[in-house]
Every structure is written in structure tokens, then in C-alpha cells.
C-alpha positions in Angstrom: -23.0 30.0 -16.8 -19.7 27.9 -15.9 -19.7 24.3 -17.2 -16.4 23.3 -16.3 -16.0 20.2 -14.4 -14.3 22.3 -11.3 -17.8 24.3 -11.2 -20.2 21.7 -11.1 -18.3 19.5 -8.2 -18.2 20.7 -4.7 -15.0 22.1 -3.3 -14.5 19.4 -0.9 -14.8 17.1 -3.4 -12.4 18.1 -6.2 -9.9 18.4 -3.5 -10.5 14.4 -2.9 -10.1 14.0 -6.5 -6.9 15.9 -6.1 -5.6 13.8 -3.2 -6.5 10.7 -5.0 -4.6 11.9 -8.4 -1.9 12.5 -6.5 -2.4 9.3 -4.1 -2.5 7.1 -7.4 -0.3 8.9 -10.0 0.4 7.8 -12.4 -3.2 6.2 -12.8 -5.3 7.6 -15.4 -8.8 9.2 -13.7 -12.2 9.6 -15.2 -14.2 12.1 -13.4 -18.0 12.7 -14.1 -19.9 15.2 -12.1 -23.7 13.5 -10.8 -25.1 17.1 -11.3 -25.7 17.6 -7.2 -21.7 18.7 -6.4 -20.6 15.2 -6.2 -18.7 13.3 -9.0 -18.2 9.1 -10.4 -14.4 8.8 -10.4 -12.8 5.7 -12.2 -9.2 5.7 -12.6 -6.3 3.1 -12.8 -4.4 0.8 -13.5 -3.5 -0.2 -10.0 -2.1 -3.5 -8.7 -3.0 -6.8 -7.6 -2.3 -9.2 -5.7 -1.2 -12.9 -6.6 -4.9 -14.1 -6.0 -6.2 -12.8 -9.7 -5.8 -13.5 -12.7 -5.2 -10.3 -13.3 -2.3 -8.3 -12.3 -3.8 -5.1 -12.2 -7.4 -3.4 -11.7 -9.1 0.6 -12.2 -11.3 1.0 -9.2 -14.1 3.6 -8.5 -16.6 4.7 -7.3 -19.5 7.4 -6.2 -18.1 10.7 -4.3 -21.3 12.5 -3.1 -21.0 16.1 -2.5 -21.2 15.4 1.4 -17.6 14.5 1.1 -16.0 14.6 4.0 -18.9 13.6 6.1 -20.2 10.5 3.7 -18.5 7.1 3.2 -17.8 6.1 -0.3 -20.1 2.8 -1.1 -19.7 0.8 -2.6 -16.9 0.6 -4.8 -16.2 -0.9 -8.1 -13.4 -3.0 -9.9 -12.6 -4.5 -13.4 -15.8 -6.6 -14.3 -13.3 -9.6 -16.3 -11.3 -10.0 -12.8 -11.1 -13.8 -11.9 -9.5 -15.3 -9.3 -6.3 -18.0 -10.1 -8.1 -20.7 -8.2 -11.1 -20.6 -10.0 -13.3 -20.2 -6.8 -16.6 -18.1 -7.5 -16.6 -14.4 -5.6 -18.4 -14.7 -2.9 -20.2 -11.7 -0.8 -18.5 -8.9 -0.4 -17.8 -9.3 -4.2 -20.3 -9.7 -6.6 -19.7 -9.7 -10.2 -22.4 -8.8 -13.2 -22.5 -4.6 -12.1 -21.5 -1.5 -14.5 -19.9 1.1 -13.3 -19.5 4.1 -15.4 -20.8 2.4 -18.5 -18.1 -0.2 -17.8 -18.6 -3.8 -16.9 -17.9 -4.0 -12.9 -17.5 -6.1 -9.6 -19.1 -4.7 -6.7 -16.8 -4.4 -3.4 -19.7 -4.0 -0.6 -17.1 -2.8 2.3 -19.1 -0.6 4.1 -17.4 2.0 6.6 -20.1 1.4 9.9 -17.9 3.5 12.3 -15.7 5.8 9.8 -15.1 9.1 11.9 -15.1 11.4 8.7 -11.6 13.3 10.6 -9.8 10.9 10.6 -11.1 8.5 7.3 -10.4 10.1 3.7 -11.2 9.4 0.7 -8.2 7.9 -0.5 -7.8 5.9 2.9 -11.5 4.5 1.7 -10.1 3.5 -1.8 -6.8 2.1 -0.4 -8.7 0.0 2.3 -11.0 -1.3 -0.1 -8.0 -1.9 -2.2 -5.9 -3.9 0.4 -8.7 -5.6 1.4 -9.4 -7.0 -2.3 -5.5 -8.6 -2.7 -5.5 -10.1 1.1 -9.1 -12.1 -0.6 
């Protein structure tokens, strides 16, 4: 019996881990298969924007083994981030989640209408990630 990592996540999605590796490089990635052919994936850093404290975040999230056909929801960022201003996050954000053992914010940005040939996975994460600095 294979226990590799490669044999215990579907094809489709190790080769969105592979576009997001090289999508992200140099970011360090934390894969962990969910035992059905999907995998948690954490990696980072990656920047942000002027509004945080923070100048830079890992993000990740849940690929399920339906990948290409299922959105990636919701996603997850650095559970310390704070904005410069002060202000509270407000829903989409919500803070007090762990992610991969780790101490997360939620990013609840839900693709409604995604048309799985023409969304990836790394389209998802860079959405989610543009959509994070423009807050």
C-alpha cells in the first residue's frame, strides 16, 4: 500500500497544488490530504495591502477531490491580522477560526456562478486575495 502524499490526493488536485506552488513561489506550502482525494493546503507568506497591520499573510484553504468542478470555501488567513485603523472585521471576515491547527480569519467569498472552465484554483486564491487588500 502507497502512503505518499501524491497517492492519497486526487490527480486533479495535486495538479492545483502544482499550479498554485508555482502561482505563489516562493511561498512555503503545507499540504495535508482529508483521506477522500482532496487535501488542506496553507502556504505563504504573501502580501498585503496598506490596510493591515501586517504586511504579509499565508492563506488556505480546503481543496476537495471534486476539484475542478467544486469552489474552494471558504478560505483562511493569519488569525493576528488587524486592520491599521483599528475598525473591527466585519462579515465577510470573521476572526476566532483555526485552520490547520493554526489560529485563522475566515474569508466567506463564495463563488455563486464560478463556471469550473474557466475559474481555477489559483484564480480562487488570488480573487480572494485581491479582494482582502482592496478591504
Amino acid at each position: 500500500m502507497t502512503t505518499t502524499l501524491e497517492a492519497q490526493i486526487a490527480g486533479s488536485v495535486q495538479l492545483a497544488i502544482e499550479t498554485l506552488k508555482a502561482q505563489f513561489q516562493p511561498a512555503e506550502f503545507i499540504c495535508v490530504p482529508d483521506r477522500q482525494g482532496g487535501a488542506h493546503v496553507r502556504f505563504g507568506p504573501v502580501a498585503l495591502g496598506e490596510t493591515y497591520t501586517q504586511r504579509e499573510t499565508w492563506i488556505g484553504g480546503h481543496l476537495p477531490a471534486q476539484i475542478p468542478y467544486a469552489d474552494v470555501y471558504p478560505l483562511f488567513i493569519r488569525g493576528d491580522l488587524t486592520r491599521r485603523d483599528g475598525r473591527p472585521f466585519m462579515p465577510p471576515l470573521a476572526n476566532g477560526h483555526v485552520f490547520m491547527s493554526v489560529s485563522a480569519v475566515q474569508v466567506s467569498r463564495r463563488s455563486n456562478r464560478r463556471d469550473a472552465t474557466i475559474e481555477t484554483v489559483v484564480m480562487k486564491f488570488q480573487k480572494v486575495l485581491d479582494w482582502v487588500n482592496s478591504q
